[in-house]
Every structure is written in structure tokens, then in C-alpha cells.
N, C-alpha and C positions, 0 to 999 in steps of 0.2 A: 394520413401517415400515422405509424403508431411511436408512442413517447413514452421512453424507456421510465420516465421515474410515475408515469401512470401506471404502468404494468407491472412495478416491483410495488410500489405503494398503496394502489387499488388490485388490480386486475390478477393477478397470481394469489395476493389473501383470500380474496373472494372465491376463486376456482380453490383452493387450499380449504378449507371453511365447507363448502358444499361438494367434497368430494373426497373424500374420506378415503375412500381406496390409493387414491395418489398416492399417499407419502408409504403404502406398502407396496405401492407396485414400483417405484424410485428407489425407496431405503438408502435414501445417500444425503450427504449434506453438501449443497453445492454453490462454490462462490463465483460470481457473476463481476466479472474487471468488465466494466465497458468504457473507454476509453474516450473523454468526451462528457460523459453523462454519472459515473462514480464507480461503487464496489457496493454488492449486496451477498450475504449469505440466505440461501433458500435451502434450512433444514427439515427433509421431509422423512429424516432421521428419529430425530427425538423428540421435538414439538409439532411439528408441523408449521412451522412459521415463516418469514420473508423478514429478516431484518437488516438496515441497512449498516453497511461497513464489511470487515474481512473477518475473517475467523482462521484461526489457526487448526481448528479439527474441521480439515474439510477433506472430502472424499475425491474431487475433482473441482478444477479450476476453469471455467470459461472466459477465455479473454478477445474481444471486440471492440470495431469501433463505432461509436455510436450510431452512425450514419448504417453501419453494415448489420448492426440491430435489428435498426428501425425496419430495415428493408425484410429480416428475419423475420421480424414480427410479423410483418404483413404478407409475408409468402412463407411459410415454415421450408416448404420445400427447399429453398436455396442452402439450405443447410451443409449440405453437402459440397456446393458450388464449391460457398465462400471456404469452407475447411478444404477444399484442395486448392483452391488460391493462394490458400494462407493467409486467410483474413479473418476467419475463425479458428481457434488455437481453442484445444482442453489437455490437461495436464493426465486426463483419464478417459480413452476411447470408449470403453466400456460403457461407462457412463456415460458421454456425449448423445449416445444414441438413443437414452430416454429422455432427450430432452421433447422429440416429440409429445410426450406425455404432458410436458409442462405449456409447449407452445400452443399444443392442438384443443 
């Protein structure tokens, strides 16, 4: 199973770092509430970086709970389920939908 503060602390710098295109094909700065496990902003805006905590210039809000992450992480697909369940919440639909980009 995948662990959320690997994937904001390793695994998204790394794909961020060797993937240059991202943060143009995103261009948003996007704060990650997961409920359970903390708050990160992933600016693929102006640095391109993952840093932990909230940021007040954010473009979209992702909010989760941990558990319902985890599961994200490991099936991107569900994405959709859990956002009509109501178990994945963004303050920006628009955006939601490049998260593929960040998961895949």
C-alpha cells in the first residue's frame, strides 16, 4: 500500500525533478489536506517543488482522508469514485483533473 508522506516527501520530488514538462502542463499550485496524514503545497506554478504545510496562493484545494489516499495512490482510477462519494473534495474541478498527471 502506498504512504502518503513518502509520496509528498520522496516520490512527487523525484517525478517533479526528472520531468520538466509537468509543472507546464499543470501550471497551478496545488494544496493537498489529507486528513490523517497532514497538508502539503505542490507548486508546479513557480518552483516546481512539494513543500510541506498550506499556502495561502493556492490555485486548488485537495482534501482526503488518509486511508482514501492511500487507496488513490494505488489505483489513480478511483479518483472519480471517491469524488462522487464525497470522499474526495477540490475547491477547483478544473484542476482536479490534472491530478492524473501528478498520480500517473
Amino acid at each position: 500500500m502506498a504512504d502518503t508522506n513518502e509520496f509528498f516527501s520522496s516520490y512527487l520530488p523525484h517525478k517533479i525533478s526528472k520531468n520538466t514538462d509537468l509543472a507546464d502542463t499543470v501550471d497551478a499550485i496545488i494544496q493537498f489536506d489529507i486528513d490523517g496524514a497532514g497538508t502539503w503545497t505542490v507548486d508546479l506554478k513557480n518552483n516546481a517543488e512539494v513543500r510541506a504545510g498550506a499556502t495561502e496562493e493556492n490555485d486548488c484545494v485537495i482534501s482526503c482522508a488518509k486511508e482514501d489516499w492511500e487507496n488513490l495512490l494505488d489505483n489513480p482510477s478511483l479518483g472519480m469514485m471517491l469524488f462522487m462519494q464525497g470522499k474526495l473534495k477540490a475547491s477547483n474541478l478544473a484542476l482536479a483533473t490534472k491530478l492524473q498527471n501528478i498520480l500517473g
